[in-house]
N, C-alpha and C positions, 0 to 999 in steps of 0.2 A: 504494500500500500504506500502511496505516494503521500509524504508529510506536508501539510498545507496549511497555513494560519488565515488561507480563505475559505470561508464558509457558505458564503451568498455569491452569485451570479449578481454581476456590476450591471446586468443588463436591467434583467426582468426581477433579480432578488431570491428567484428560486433558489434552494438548498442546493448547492455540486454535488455530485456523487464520482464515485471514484469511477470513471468507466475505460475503457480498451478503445485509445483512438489509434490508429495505424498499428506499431507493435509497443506500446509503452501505453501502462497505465497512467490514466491523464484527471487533477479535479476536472469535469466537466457538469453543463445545465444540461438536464434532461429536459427542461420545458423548450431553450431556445436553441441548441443546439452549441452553446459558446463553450468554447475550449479554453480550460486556462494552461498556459505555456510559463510554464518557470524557468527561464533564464538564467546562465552563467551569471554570478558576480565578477568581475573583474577586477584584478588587482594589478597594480603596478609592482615589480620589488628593484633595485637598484644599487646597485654593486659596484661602490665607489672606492676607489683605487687612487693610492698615491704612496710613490717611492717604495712600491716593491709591497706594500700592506694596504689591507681592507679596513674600511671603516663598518663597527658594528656598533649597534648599540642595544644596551641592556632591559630590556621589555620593565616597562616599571605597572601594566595593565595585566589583565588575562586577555586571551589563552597565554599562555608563556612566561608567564610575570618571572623576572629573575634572571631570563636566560637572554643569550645574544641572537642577533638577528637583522638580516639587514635592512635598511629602510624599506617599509612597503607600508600601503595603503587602499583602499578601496577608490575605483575610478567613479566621479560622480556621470550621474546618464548627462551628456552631453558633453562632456568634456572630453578633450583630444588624449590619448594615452599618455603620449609625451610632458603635456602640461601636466598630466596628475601627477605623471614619478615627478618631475621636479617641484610640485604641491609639497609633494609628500616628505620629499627628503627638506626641503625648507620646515615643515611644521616639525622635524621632529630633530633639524641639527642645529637648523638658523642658517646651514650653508647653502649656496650656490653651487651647484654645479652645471658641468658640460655634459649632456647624453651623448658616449661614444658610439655604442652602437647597439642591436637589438640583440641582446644576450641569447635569450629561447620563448617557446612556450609551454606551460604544464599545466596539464588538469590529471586527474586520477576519477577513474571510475567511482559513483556516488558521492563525490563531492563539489559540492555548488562553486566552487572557484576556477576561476581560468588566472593563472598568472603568468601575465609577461614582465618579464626581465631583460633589465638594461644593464650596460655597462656606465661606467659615469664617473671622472676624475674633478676636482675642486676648479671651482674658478680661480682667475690670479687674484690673490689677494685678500680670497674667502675663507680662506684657516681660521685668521680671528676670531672671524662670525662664531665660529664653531661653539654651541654650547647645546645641553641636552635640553627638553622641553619636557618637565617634567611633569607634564600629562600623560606622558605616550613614552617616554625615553628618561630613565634615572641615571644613565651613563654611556660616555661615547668614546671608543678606543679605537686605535688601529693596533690589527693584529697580522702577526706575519703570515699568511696562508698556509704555511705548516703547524702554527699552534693555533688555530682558531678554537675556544671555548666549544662550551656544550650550546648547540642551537637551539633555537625555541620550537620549530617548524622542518616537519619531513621534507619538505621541500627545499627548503635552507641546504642540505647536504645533497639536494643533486644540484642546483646550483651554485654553489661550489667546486663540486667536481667538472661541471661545465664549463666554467669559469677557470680552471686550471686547467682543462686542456685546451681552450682557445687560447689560452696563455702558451702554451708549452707549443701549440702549429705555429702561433706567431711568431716566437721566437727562432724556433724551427727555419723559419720560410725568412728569417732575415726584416721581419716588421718592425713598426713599432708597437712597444706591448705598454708596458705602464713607465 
């Protein structure tokens, strides 16, 4: 059964019922026919890089409270992806940064999030800025990519690993990496 915090059809107010549209169980109106479609959340995450270390910061909320993690955030609907990681990494460093390039994308079966991940190095002169925002973030470190802490999020550790092997082709192939 499909979990849904909708009860009523927006149309006509009838009660949904769980019914079989296409091959997935779907809330649906059995009076008007309206399908309700639960969409991915999207998330931004952002993987900011400077002088050979990662900037992480220390979840000061749940899920995760205590552990490290890289900037990420929910995309608001209308907003461009790009703007949101850089939303995000501002509400929770105070920094600036530059989007290098599009890291990956990951969703895992039965869970509501799609996240794309970026790559992303400080602006010039945006270190200062640096401090955590302690709604969202109690602490902001760089760590060297071989000792990164215990993560907050399964996801956290494939992008990481992602993250060091586009590091490691880069270097490879003669690029520039961080």
């Amino acid at each position: 059964m499909v979990e849904s915090v909708y009860r009523y059809c927006p149309f006509c107010a009838t009660p949904l019922r769980e019914q079989m549209v296409g091959a997935v169980v779907r809330p649906s109106c059995p009076a008007c026919d309206f399908v309700l479609y639960l969409g991915p959340k999207v998330v931004t995450v952002v993987v900011i890089e400077h002088e050979g270390q990662l900037l992480l910061g220390r979840r000061a909320i749940e899920p995760g409270r205590g552990k490290w993690s890289f900037c990420s955030g929910y995309v608001d609907r209308g907003e461009e992806l790009e703007e949101a990681a850089l939303r995000e990494v501002k509400e929770e460093t105070n920094l600036s940064v530059e989007l290098l390039n599009l890291l990956g994308l990951y969703s895992r079966k039965g869970s509501p999030h799609l996240l794309v991940a970026y790559r992303a190095r400080p602006l010039a002169g945006s270190l200062e800025e640096l401090a955590p925002q302690p709604s969202e973030v109690s602490e902001l470190a760089f760590f060297h990519p071989g000792a990164v802490p215990e993560l907050a999020f399964p996801f956290d550790s494939v992008i990481l690993r992602d993250w060091q092997a586009l590091i490691n082709r880069t270097r490879l192939s003669g690029s520039q990496s961080l």
